[in-house]
Backbone bond lengths (Angstrom), bond angles and torsions (degrees), N, CA, C in turn:
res aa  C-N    CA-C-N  psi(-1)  N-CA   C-N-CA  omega(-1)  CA-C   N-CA-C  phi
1 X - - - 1.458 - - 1.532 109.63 -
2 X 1.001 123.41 127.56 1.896 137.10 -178.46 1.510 97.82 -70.85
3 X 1.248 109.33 120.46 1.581 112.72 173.57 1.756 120.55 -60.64
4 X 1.134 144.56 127.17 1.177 138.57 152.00 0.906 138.62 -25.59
5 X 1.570 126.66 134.73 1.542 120.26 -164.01 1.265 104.02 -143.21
6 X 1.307 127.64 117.14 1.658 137.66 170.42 1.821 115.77 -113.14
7 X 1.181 111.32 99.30 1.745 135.62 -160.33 1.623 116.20 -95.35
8 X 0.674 128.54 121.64 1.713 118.95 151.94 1.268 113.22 -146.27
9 X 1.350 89.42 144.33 1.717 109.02 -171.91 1.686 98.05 -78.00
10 X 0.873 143.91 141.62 1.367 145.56 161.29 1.611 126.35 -125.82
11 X 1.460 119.65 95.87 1.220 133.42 169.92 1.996 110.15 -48.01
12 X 1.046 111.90 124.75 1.318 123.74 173.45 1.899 111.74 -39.29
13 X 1.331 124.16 128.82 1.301 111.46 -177.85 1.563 104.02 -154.79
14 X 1.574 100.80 74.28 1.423 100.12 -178.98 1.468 126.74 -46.86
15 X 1.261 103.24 -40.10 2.144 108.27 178.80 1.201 99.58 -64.18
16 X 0.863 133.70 -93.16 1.956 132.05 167.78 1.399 125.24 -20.20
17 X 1.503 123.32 -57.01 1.572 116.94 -179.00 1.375 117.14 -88.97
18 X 1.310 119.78 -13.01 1.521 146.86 172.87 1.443 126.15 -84.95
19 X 1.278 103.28 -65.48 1.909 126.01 -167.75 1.354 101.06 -120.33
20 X 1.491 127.89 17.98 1.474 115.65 172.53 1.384 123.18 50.95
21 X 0.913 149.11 10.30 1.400 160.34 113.63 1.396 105.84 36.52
22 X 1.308 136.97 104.86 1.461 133.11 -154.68 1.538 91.94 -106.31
23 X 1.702 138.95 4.68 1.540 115.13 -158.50 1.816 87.42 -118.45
24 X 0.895 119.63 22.08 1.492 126.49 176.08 2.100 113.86 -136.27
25 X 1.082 112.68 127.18 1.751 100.32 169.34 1.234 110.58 -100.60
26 X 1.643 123.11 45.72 1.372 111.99 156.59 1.670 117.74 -75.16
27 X 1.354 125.88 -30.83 1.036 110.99 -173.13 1.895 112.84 -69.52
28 X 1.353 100.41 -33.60 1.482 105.67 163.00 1.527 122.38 -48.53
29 X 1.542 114.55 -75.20 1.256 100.71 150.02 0.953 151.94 10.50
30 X 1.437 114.66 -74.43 1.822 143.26 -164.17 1.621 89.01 -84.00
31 X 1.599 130.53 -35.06 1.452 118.53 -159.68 1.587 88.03 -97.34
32 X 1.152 140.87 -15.50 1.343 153.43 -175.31 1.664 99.14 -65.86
33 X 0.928 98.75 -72.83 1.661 123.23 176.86 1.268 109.01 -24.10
34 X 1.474 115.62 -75.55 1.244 152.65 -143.53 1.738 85.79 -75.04
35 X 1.073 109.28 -76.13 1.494 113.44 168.70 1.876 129.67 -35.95
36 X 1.531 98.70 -31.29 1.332 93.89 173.22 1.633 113.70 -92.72
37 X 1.303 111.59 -21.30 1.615 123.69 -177.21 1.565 98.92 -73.77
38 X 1.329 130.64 -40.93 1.457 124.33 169.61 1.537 116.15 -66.02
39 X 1.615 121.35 -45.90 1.570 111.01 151.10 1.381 129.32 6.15
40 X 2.152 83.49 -86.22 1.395 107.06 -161.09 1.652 96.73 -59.39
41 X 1.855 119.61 -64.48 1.183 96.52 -173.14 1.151 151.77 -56.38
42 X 1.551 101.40 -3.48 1.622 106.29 165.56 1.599 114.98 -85.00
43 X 1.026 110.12 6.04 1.350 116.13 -170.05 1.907 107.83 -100.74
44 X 1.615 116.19 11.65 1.458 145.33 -138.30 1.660 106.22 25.16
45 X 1.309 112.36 64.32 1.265 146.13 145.38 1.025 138.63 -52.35
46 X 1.608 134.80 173.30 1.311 115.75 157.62 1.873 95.78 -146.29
47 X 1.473 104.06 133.74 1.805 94.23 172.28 1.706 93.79 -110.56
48 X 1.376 83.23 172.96 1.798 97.51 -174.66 1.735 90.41 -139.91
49 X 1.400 120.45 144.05 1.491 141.26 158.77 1.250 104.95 -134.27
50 X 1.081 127.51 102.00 1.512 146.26 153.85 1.430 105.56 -71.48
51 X 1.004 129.74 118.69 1.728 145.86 166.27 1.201 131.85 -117.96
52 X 1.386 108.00 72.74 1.935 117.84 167.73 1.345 121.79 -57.75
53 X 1.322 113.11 132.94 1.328 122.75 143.32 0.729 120.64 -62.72
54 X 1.563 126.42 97.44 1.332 114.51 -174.91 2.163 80.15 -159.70
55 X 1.401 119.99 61.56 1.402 119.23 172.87 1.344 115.71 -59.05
56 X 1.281 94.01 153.02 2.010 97.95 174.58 1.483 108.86 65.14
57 X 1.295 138.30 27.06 1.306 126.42 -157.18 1.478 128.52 27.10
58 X 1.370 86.07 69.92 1.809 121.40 -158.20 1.415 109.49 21.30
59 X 1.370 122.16 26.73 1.686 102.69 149.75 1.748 127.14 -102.82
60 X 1.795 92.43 21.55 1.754 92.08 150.50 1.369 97.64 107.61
61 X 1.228 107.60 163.12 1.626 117.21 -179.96 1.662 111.25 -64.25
62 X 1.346 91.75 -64.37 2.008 103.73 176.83 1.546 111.79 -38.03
63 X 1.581 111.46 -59.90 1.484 97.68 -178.33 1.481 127.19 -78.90
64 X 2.351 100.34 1.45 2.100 89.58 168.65 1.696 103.02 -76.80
65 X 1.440 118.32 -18.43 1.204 117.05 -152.86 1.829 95.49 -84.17
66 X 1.111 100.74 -45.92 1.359 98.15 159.58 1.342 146.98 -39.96
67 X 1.512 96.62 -42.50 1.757 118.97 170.40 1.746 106.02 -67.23
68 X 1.508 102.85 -46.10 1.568 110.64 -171.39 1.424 110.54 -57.89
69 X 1.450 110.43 -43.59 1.523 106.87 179.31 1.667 119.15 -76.41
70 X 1.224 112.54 -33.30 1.554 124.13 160.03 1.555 115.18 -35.44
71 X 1.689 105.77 -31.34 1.784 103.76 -161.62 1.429 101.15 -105.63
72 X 1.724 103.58 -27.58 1.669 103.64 -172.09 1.704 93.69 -90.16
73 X 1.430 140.70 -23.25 1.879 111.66 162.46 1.485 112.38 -111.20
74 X 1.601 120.55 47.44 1.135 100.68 174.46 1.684 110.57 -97.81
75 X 0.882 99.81 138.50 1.839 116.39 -178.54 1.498 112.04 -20.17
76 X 1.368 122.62 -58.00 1.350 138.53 -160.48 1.672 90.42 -88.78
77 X 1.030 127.08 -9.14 1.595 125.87 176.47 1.437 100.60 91.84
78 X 1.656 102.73 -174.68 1.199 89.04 177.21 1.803 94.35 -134.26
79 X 2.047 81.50 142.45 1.579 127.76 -144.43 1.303 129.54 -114.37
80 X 1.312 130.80 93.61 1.715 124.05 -151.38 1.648 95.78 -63.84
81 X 1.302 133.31 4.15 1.540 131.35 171.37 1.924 105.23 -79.68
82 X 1.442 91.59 -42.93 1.659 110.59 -177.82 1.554 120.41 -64.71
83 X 1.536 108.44 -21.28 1.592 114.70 -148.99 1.545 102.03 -70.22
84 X 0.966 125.06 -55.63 1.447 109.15 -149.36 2.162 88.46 -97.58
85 X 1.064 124.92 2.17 1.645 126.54 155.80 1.534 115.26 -66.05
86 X 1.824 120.16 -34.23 1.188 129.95 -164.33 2.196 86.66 -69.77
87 X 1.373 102.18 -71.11 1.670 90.77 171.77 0.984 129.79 -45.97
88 X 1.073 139.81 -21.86 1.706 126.90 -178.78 1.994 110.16 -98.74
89 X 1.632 91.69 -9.27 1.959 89.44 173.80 1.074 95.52 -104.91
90 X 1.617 129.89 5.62 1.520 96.16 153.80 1.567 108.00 -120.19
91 X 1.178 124.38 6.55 1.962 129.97 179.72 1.339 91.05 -115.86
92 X 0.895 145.79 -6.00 2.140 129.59 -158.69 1.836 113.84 70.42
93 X 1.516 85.82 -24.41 1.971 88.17 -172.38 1.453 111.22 -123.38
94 X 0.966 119.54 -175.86 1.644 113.47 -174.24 1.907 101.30 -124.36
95 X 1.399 89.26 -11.25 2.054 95.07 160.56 1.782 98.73 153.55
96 X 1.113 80.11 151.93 1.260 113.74 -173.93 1.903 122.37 -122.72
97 X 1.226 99.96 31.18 1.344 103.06 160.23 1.561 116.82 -82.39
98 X 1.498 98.88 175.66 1.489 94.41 -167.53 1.728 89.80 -134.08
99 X 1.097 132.77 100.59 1.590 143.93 -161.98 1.531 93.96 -60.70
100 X 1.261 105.83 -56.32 1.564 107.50 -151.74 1.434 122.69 -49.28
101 X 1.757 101.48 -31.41 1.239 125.90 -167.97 1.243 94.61 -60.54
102 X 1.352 125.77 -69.29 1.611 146.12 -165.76 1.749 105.29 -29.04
103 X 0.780 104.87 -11.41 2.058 119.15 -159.31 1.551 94.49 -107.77
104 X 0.699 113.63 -22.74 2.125 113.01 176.61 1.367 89.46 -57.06
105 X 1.472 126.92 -56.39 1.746 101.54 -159.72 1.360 106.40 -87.53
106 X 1.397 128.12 -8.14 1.415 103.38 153.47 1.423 122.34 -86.15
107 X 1.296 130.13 2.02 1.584 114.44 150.32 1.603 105.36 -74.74
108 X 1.426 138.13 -33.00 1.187 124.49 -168.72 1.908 111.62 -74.42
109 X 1.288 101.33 -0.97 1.417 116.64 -172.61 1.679 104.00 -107.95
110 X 1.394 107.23 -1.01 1.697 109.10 159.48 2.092 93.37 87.98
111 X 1.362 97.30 -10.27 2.043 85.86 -172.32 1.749 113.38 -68.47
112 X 1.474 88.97 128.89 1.321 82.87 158.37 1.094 119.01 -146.68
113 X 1.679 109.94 25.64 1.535 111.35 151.37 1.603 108.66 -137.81
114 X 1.314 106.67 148.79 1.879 110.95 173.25 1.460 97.86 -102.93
115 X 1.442 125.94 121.83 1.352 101.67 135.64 1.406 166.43 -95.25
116 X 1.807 76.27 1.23 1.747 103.09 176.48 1.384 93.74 -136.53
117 X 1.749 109.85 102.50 1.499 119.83 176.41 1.432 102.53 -82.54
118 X 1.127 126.70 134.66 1.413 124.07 -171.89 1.725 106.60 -129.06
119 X 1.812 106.95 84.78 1.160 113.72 -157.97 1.664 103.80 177.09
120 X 1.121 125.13 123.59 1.288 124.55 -177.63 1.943 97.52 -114.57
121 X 1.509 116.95 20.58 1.085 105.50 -170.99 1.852 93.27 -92.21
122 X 1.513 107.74 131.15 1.413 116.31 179.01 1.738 110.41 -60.40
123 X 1.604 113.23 -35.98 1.673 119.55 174.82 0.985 115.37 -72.06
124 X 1.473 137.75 -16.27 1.366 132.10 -155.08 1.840 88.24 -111.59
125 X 1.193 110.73 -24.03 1.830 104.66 -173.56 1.233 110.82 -79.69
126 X 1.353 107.94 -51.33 1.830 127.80 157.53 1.014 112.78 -13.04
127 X 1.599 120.79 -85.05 1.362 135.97 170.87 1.491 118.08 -44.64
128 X 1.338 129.03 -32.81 1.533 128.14 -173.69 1.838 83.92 -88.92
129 X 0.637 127.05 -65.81 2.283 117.76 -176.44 1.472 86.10 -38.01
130 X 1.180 110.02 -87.52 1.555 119.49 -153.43 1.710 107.01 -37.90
131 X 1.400 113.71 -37.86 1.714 110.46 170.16 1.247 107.54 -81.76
132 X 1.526 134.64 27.29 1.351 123.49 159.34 1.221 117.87 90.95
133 X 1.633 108.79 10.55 1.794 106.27 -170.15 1.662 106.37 -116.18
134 X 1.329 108.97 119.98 1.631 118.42 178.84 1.276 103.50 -55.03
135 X 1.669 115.51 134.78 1.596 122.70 164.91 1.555 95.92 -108.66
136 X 0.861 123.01 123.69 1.777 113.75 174.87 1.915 98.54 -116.04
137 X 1.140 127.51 2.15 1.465 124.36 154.82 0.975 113.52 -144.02
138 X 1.458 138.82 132.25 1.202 144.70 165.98 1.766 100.88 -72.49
139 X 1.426 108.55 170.51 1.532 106.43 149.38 1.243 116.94 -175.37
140 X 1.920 102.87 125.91 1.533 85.45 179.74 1.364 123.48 -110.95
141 X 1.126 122.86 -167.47 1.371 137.01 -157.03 1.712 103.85 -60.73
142 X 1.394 132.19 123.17 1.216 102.89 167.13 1.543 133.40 -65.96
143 X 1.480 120.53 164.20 1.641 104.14 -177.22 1.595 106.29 -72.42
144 X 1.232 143.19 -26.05 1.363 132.39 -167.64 1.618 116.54 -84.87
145 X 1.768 94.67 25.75 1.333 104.21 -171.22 1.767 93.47 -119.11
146 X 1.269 117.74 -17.85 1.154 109.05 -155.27 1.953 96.50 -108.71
147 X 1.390 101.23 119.63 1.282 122.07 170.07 1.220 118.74 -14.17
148 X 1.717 146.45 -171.60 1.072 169.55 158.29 1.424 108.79 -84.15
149 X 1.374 115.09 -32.46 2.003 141.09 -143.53 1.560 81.27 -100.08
150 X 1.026 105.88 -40.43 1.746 97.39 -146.86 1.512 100.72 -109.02
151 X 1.621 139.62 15.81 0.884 118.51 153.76 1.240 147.39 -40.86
152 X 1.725 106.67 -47.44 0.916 97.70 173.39 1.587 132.21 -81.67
153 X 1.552 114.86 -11.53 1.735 117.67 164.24 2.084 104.41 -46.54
154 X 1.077 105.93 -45.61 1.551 122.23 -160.55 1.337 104.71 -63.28
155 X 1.770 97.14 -54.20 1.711 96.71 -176.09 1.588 105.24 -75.85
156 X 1.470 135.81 -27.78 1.328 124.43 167.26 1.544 117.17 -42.51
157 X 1.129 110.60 -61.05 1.742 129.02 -171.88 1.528 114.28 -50.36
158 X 1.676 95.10 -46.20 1.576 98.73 -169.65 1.740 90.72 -66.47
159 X 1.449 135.34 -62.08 1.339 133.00 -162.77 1.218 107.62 -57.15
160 X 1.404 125.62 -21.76 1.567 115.83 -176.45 1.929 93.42 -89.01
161 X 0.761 106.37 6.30 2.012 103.16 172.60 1.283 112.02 84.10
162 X 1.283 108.46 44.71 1.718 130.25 146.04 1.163 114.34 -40.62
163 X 1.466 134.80 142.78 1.828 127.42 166.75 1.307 89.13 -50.97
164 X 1.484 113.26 162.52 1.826 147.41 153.06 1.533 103.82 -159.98
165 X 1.521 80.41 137.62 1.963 83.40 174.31 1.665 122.37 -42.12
166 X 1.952 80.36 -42.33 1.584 91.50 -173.62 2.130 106.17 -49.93
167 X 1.360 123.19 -34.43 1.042 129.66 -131.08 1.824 78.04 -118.19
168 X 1.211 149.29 30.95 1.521 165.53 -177.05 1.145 102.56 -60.15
């Protein structure tokens, strides 16, 4: 029998996993994760948390803090239509991570199947198929996990074609 595997890639998010930061659900996420990877391993399982440095969608602390204040006084409020425009008028780009990379330490960790992907990010799943690694469940975040702050990060993501169950 192939042991079980529950994974998430986790991008660095000091305001959120650090300073509690309510306009992002990474810190939710990351405690989401953590919680389902202990599950599985009690279940004689195995979880995986991969954790990049890779803040701000690696363009750095200064320019998330930048983005954050861009969304909390911009005129029109702040707008899951606006969200991922607020990063690129103040970086030029809307991120600059590089997904693929992130997947080296789960080949160095021997995986080459997830069965509980714990990640509704569409780049980060991409990159784990495309390096050859079976996801046979996605999973995303539940809603009674996700802040007041962070609606609108959530509702941006999902419309730009974020996983949702609905969207399976």
């Amino acid at each position: 029998m192939d042991t079980k595997i529950a994974c998430r890639i986790h991008d660095e998010c000091n305001g959120s996993d650090v300073f509690g930061s309510d306009m992002c659900t990474c810190r939710s996420y990351l405690g989401f994760a953590a919680e389902e990877c202990v599950r599985t391993a009690q279940q004689n399982g195995l979880g995986v948390i991969a954790y990049n440095r890779k803040e701000g969608r690696a363009l750095g602390e200064v320019v998330k803090y930048l983005v954050y204040n861009a969304r909390r006084n911009a005129r029109s409020g702040d707008r899951a239509d606006d969200y991922f425009s607020r990063t690129e008028d103040v970086a030029g780009v809307s991120d600059m991570r590089c997904q693929e990379l992130a997947v080296d330490v789960l080949h160095w960790l021997g995986v080459s199947r997830i069965d509980a992907w714990l990640s509704m990010s569409n780049d980060k799943r991409d990159a784990v198929v495309l390096a050859g690694i079976d996801i046979v469940k996605q999973v995303e975040l539940p809603t009674d996990l996700i802040g007041p702050g962070a609606t609108v990060e959530i509702s941006a993501k999902k419309a730009a074609g974020y996983f949702t169950q609905t969207r399976a």
